[in-house]
C-alpha positions as CSV (number, residue, x, y, z in Angstrom):
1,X,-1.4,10.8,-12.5
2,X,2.2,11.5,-10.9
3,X,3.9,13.4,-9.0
4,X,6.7,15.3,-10.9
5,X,8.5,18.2,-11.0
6,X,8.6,20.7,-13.6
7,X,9.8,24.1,-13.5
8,X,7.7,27.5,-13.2
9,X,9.2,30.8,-12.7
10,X,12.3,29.6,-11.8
11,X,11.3,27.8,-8.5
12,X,10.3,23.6,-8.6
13,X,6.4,23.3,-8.5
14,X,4.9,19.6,-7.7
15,X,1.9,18.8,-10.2
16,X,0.1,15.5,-11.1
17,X,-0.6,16.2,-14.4
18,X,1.3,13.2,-16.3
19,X,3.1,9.7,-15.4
20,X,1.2,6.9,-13.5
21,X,-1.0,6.7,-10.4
22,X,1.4,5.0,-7.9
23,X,3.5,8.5,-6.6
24,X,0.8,10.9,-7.0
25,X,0.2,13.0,-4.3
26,X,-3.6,12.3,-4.2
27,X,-2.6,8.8,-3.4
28,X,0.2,9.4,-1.4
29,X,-2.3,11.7,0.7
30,X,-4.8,8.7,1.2
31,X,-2.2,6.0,1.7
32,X,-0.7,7.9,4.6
33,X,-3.9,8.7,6.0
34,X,-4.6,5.1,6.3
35,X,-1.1,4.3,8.0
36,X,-1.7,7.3,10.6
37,X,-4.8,5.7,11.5
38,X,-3.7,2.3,11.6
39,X,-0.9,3.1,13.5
40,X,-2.7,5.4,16.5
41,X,-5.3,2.6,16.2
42,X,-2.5,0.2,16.8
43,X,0.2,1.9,19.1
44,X,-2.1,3.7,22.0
45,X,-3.4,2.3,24.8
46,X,-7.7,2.8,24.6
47,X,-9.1,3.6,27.7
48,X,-8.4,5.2,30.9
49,X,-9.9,7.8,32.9
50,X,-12.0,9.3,30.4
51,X,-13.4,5.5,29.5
52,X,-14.6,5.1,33.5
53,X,-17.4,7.7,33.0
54,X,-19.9,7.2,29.9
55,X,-21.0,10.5,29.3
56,X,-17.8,11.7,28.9
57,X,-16.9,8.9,26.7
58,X,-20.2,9.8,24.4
59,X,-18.9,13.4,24.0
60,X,-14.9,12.7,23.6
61,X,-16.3,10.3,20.6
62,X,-18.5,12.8,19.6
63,X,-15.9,15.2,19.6
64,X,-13.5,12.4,17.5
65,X,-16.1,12.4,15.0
66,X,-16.5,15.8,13.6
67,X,-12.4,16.1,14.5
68,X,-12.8,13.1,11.8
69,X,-15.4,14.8,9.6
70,X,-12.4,18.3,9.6
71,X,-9.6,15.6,8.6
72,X,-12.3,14.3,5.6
73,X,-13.0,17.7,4.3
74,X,-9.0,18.1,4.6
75,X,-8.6,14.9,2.3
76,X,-11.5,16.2,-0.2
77,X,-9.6,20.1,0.0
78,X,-6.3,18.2,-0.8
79,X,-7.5,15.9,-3.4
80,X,-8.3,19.1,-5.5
81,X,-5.4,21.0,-4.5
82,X,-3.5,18.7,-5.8
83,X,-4.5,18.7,-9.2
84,X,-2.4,22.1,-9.5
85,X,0.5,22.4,-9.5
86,X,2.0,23.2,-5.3
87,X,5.7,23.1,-4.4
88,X,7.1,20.1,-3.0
89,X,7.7,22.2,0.7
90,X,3.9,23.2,0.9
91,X,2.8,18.9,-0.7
92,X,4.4,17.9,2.4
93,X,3.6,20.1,4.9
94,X,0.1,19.6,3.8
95,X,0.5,15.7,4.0
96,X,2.0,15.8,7.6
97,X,-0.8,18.2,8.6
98,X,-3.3,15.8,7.4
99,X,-1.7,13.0,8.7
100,X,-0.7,14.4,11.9
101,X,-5.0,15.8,12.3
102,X,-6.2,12.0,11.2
103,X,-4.1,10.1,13.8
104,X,-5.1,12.4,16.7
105,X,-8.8,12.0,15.7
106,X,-8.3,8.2,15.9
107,X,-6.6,8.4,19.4
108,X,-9.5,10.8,20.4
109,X,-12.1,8.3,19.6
110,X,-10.2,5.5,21.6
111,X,-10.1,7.5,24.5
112,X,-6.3,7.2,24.3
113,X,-3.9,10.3,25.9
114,X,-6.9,12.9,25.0
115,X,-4.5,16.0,26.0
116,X,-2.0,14.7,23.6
117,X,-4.5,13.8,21.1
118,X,-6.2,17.6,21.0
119,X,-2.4,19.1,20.8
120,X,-1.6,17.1,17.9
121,X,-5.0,17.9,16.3
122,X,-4.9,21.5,17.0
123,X,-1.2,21.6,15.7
124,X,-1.6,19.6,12.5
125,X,-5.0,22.1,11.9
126,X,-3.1,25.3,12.3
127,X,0.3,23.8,10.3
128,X,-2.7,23.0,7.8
129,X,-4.1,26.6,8.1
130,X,-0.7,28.0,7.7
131,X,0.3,26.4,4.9
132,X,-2.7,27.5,3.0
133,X,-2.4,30.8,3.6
134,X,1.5,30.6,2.3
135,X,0.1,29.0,-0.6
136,X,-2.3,31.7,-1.3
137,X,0.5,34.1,-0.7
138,X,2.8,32.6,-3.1
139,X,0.6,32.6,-6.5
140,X,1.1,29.4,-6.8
141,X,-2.1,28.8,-8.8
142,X,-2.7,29.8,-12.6
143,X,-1.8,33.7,-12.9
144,X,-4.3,36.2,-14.5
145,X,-4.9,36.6,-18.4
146,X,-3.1,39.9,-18.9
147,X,-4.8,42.4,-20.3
148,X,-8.3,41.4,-19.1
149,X,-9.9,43.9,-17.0
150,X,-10.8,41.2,-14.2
């Protein structure tokens, strides 16, 4: 399944509907995940002050994992959402978001610029957030039946 773009009332809408698997969203959205972990795995420094103590090392990685567990549930969210059809704005400010959440999870659990880290968590969250709640706003999903009492 594909991305493509086909038109629906008069504004470009991004569904996966037809055409092959290799510029779908879905994978686009897991690909890019895998790069923003790779690369905060990669790129930061692990360590520092935060590595010194243990117990605050046990609850910064406890704190990456259910930061990780958030970015998941993100994926799984996507991964549905994107079997309707979503404009191309909204697609990637969802895939940043998730992005943006996975790599700061990853520098979380490395103990790596923590401050830094929980900004760019908190920021790809709420970009998340706010996307969704445009996306509810605009009707982008399936309208209503008319003339069904629903």
């Amino acid at each position: 399944m594909a991305a493509s773009f086909v038109p629906i009332d008069r504004r470009t809408r991004l569904t996966t509907r037809t055409g092959s698997a290799g510029d779908s969203p879905r994978v686009i959205l897991v690909v890019g995940c895998i790069v923003a972990v790779a690369l905060a795995a990669t790129l930061v420094q692990p360590g520092g002050a935060a590595a010194a103590d243990p117990d605050l090392a046990y609850l910064l990685r406890g704190m990456a994992a259910i930061k990780g567990v958030m970015v998941l549930a993100a994926v799984a969210l996507l991964t549905w959402r994107f079997g309707h059809p979503v404009s191309g704005r909204l697609a990637a400010t969802y895939l940043a978001a998730t992005w943006l959440a996975a790599a700061a999870a990853t520098m979380v659990w490395q103990l790596a610029s923590v401050p830094l880290a929980a900004i760019a968590f908190h920021a790809g969250e709420l970009s998340f957030l706010a996307a969704a709640w445009f996306d509810h706003r605009t009707g982008s999903r399936r309208p209503r039946n008319e003339g069904t009492d629903r």
